[in-house]
C-alpha positions as CSV (number, residue, x, y, z in Angstrom):
1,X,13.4,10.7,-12.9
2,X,10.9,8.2,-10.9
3,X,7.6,8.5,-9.4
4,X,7.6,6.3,-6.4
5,X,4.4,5.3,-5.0
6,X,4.2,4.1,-1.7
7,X,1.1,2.3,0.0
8,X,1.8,1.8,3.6
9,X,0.2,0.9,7.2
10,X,-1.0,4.0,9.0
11,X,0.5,3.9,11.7
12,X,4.1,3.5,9.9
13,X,3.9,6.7,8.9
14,X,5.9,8.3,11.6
15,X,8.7,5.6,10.8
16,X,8.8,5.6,7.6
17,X,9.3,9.7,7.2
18,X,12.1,9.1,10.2
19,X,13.5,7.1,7.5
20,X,13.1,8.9,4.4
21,X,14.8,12.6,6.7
22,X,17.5,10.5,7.5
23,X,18.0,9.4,4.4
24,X,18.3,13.4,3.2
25,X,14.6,12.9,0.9
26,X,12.3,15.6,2.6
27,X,9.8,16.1,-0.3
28,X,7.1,13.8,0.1
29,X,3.0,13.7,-1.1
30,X,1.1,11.8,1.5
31,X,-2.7,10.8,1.4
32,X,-5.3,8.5,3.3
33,X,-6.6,5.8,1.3
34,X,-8.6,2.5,1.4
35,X,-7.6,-0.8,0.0
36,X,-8.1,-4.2,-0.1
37,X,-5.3,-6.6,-0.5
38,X,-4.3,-9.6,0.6
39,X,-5.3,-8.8,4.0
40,X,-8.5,-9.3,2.7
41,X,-10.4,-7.7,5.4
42,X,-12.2,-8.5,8.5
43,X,-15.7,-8.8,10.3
44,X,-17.0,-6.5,12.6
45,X,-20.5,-6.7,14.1
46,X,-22.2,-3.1,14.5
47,X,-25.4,-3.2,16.8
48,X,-26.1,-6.5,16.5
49,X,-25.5,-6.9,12.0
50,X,-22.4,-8.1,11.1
51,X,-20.7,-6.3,8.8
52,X,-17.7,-7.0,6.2
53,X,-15.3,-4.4,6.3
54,X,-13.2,-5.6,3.1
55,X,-11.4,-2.3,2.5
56,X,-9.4,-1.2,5.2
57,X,-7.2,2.1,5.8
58,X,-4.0,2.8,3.7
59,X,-1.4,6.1,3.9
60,X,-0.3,6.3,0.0
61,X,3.2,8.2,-0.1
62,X,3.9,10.1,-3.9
63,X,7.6,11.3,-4.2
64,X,9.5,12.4,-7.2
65,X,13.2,11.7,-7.3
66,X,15.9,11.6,-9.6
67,X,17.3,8.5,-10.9
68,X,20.4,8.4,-8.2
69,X,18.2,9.0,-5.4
70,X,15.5,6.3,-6.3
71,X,17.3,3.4,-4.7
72,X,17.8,5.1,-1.5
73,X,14.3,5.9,-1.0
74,X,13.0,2.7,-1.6
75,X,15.3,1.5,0.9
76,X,14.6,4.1,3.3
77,X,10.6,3.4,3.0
78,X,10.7,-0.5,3.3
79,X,13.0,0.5,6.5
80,X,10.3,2.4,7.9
81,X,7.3,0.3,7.0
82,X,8.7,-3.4,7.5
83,X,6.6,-5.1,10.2
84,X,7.1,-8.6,8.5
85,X,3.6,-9.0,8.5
86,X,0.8,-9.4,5.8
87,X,-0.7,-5.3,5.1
88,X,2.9,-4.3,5.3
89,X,2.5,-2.7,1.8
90,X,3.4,-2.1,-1.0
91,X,5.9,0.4,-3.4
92,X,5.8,1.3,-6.9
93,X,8.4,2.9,-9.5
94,X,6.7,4.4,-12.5
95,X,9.4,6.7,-14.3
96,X,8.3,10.2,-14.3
97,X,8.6,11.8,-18.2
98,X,8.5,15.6,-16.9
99,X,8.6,17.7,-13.9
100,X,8.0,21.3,-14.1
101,X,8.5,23.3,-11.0
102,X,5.7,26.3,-12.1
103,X,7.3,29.0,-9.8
104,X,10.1,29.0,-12.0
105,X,9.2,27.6,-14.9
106,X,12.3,24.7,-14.3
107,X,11.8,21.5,-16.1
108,X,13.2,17.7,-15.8
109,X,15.9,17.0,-12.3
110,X,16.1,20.4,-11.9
111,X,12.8,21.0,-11.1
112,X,12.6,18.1,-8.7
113,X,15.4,19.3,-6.5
């Protein structure tokens, strides 16, 4: 089992969960963050002070598959996220020691679906 962590552009949301239901994964966690990276920010001036915005907006996608299925959601996110530009994100694969579904009580891949 995998944990893969997602950190994408905002607005690539829409693409990349186009992606990841075509690609048959319809489980997903999905949460606004800020960041910094190497974007590294940008200056803005606000009533006549500039200020240093250095952490900018993030969508952080959490999804739990089983070992055959991590491939193809990696895939399926960089599809959907891909600009070719710097900010485009980045993904992570932590492996996942349990998963325990508690309306059933199911443990390990069968809990994950």
């Amino acid at each position: 089992m995998k944990l893969i962590i997602a950190m994408i552009q905002p607005e690539k949301l829409p693409d990349v969960k186009k992606s990841l239901f075509d690609a048959d994964i319809h489980k997903m966690t999905v949460t606004n963050v800020v960041g910094a990276g190497q974007q590294k920010g940008f200056q803005e001036s606000y009533r006549g002070a500039i200020e240093e915005v250095n952490l900018l907006k993030k969508v952080r996608i959490e999804i739990a598959v089983n070992d055959n299925f991590a491939q193809p959601t990696i895939d399926a996110i960089v599809k959907g996220a891909r600009t070719g530009n710097i900010g485009d994100g980045k993904i992570f694969v932590v492996p996942l020691e349990q998963s325990i579904r508690i309306r059933t009580g199911e443990t390990g891949s069968v809990a994950i679906g």
